[in-house]
N, C-alpha and C positions, 0 to 999 in steps of 0.2 A: 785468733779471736773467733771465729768460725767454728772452727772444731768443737773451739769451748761453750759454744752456744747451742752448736748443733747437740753436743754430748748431753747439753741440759737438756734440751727437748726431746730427746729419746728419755730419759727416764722421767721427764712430766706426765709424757703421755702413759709409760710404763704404770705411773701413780695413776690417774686417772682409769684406767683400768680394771686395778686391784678393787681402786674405790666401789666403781660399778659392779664387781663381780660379787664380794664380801656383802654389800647392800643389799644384791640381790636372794643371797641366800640367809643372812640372819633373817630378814625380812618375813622372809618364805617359811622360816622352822622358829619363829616365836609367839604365833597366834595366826585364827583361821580370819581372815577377813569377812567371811561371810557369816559367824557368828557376831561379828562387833555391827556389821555396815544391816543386815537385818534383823529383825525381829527374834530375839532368845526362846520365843514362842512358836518361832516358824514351824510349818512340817518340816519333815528331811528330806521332802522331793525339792520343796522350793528350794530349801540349801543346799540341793544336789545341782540344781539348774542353775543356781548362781555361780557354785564352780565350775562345772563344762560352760557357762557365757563367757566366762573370762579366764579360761582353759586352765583352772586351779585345779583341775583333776587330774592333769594329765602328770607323770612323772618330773621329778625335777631337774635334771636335765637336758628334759626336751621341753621343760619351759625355758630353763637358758638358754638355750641353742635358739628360740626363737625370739627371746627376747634379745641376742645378738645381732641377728636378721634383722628387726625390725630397726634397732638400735642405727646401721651402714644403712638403711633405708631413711633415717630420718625420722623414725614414727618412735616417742615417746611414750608412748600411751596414750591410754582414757581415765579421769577420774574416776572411782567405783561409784564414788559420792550425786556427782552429776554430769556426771557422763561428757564430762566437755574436756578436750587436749590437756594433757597433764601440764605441756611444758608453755601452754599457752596460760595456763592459771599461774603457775609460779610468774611469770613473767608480768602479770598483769601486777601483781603484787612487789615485784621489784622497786618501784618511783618511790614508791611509801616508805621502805625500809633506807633507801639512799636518800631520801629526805632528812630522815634521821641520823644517819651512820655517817655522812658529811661532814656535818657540822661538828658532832662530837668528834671525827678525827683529827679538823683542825684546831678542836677544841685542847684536846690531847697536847698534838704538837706546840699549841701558846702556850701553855702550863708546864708540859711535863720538861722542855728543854733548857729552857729559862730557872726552871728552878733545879734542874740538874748541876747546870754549871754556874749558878749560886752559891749550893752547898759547895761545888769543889773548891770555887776562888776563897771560898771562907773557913776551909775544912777545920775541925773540930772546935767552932766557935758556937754562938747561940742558935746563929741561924742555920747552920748547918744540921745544928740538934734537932731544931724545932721542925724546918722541913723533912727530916731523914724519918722523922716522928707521925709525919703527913702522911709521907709516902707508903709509908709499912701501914698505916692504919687504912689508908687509901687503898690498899695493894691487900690485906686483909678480910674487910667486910664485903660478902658476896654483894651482887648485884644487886639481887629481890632485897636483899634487907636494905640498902642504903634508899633505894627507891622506896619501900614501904616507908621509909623513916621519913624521906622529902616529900612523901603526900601526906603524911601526918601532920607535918610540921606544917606546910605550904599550901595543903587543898583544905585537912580539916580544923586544924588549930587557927590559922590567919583568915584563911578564906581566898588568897591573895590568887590561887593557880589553879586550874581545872584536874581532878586526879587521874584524867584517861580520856580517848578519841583524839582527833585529828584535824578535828571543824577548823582549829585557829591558829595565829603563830602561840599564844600561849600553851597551847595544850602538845609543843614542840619545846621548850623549857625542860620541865624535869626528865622525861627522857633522857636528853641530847647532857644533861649532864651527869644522870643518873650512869650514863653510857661510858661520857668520857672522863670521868674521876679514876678509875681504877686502871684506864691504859694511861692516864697522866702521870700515875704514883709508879708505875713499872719504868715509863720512860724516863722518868726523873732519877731513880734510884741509876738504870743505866749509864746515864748521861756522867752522872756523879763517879763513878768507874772510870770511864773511858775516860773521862777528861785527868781525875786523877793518876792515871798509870800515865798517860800524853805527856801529862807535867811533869814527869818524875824521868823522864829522858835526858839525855846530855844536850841536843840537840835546844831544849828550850833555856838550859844554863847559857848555854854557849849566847844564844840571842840575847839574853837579859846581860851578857858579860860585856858584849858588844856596845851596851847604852841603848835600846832599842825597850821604848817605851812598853810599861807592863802594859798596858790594855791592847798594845799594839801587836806584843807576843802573845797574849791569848786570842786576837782576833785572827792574827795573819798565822800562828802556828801550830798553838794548842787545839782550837778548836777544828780548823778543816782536819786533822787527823783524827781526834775522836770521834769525827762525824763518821768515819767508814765502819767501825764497829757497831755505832749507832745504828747505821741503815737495817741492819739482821732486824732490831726490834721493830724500826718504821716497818719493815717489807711483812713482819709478820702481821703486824696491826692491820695495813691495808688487803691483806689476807683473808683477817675475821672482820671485816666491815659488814658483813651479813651474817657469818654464824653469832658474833659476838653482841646480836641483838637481839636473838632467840628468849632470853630470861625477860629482858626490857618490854619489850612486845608486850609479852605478857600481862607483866605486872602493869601497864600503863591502855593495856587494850588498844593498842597498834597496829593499824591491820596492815602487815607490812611481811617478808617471808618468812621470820620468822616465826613468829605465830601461827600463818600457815602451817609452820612446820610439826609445832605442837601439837594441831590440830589433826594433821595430815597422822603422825606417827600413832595417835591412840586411837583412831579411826581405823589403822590399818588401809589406808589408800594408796598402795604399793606402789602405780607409779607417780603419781604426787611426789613421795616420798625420797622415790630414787631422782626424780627431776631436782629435787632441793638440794640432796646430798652432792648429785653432779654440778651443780651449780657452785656450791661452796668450795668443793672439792679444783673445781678449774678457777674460783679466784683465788685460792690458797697455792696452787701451785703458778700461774701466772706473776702471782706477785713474789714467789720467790725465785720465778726467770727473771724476772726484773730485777730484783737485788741481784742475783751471779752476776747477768748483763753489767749490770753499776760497777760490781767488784771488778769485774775485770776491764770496766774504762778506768775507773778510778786509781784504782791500786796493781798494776800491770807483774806486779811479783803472784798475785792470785792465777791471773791466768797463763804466765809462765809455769808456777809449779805445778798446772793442772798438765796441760801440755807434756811435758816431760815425764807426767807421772804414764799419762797415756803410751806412749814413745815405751 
């Protein structure tokens, strides 16, 4: 179990890396930050002094070599914007975006599980239609538009919800569902798989052969085994719990990182930008140490064959 853990963590970090490194040079060769961050009007000395302050003149890879330095030092950066710690502004912005991203996952998980293994116990009947009908339409329509469609409906048709800000629990509603419709209709479709192929083993005939109550065989055998397929999608959702807010943000005026991030990318405020991506970037990959970690308590055939393939 070690090995197989240890083996994960060398190629998270390897990920992480790539991340920062790729960041830093699209970053660097897609627009001049000091044409966006001052004035289009500037002279060229000021735009020349804005690059030697924050050593965008100097070649590009002795900008990475220092932004490696700085990086084993702890030092993140400075805003361009306002000059305050890059990774201390993302951070300040985090409570906001987990305020949001929470709920809509648990939101996710009541919805999208319960109705996965609905349609299976029911498969090709009404209900099975009608959710499989949900989920694809759910799983479908971007982000932006379903939230444009529930402030339509909700802030300017009823009048009943606030269409953006932070002020109250209502103005946490269309978001937090806006959010978690689209990873419910994923997890449902999921669900609906795994439990179906579960059911379709000898192992659940043999139970049912036995007299062993059907709700009894889906609770005690169908379902703990579809759950371990299932985890891949939970571990990826709890992955995007901050990138997968970035459109939301948005569209509902969320000050939360992803928005930042919005803001950060067209501004060109490059370590902003790389604090964000690092950030998404290490709960994308922690949470999928976390799912191998599960696979290999759960299911010990996973981290046997990893083993052996090592060997």
């Amino acid at each position: 179990m070690l090995n197989y853990l240890v083996t994960r963590l060398a190629r998270a970090s390897l990920t992480l890396f790539l991340i920062l490194t790729f960041s830093f040079f699209i970053l660097r060769m897609t627009g001049d930050p000091a044409m966006l961050i001052m004035s289009p009007d500037a002279p060229p000395e000021a735009l020349e002094a804005f690059r030697k302050g924050w050593g965008l003149d100097a070649p590009l890879w002795d900008q990475y070599l220092g932004f490696l330095g700085n990086l084993l030092q702890g030092n993140f950066g400075y805003s361009m914007r306002d000059k305050s710690p890059a990774m201390e502004l993302v951070i300040s912005r985090i409570p906001a975006t987990l305020t949001l991203a929470i709920p809509a996952f648990f939101l996710k998980l009541i919805i999208g599980i319960p109705a996965g293994v609905m349609a299976a116990l029911y498969r090709n009947s009404w209900i099975d239609r009608a959710l499989i009908s949900l989920s694809i339409a759910g799983h479908t329509v971007p982000s932006f538009v379903l939230g444009l469609v529930l402030v339509l409906i909700f802030s300017v048709s009823l009048g009943w919800l606030p269409s953006g800000g932070d002020s109250s629990f209502k103005h946490l509603i269309l978001p937090v569902i806006t959010l978690s419709l689209g990873g419910a209709a994923v997890l449902a479709r999921f669900t609906r798989s795994a439990m179906l192929e579960v059911m379709g083993q000898p192992y659940i005939r043999t139970a049912s052969a036995k007299g062993l109550k059907w709700h009894m065989v889906v609770k005690h055998h169908a379902m703990p085994n579809a759950a371990i397929p299932t985890l891949t999608v939970i571990g990826f959702m709890v992955g995007s719990l901050i990138a997968g807010a970035v459109v939301v943000e948005s569209v509902f005026s969320w000050p939360g990182v992803g928005r930042l991030l919005v803001t950060s990318v067209a501004n060109r405020d490059l370590a902003v930008v790389q604090c964000l991506l690092l950030l998404v970037g290490t709960t994308m990959v922690c949470s999928n140490l976390l799912v191998d970690a599960l696979y290999g308590w759960v299911d010990p055939r996973v981290r046997n064959s990893s083993s052996q393939a090592e060997k």
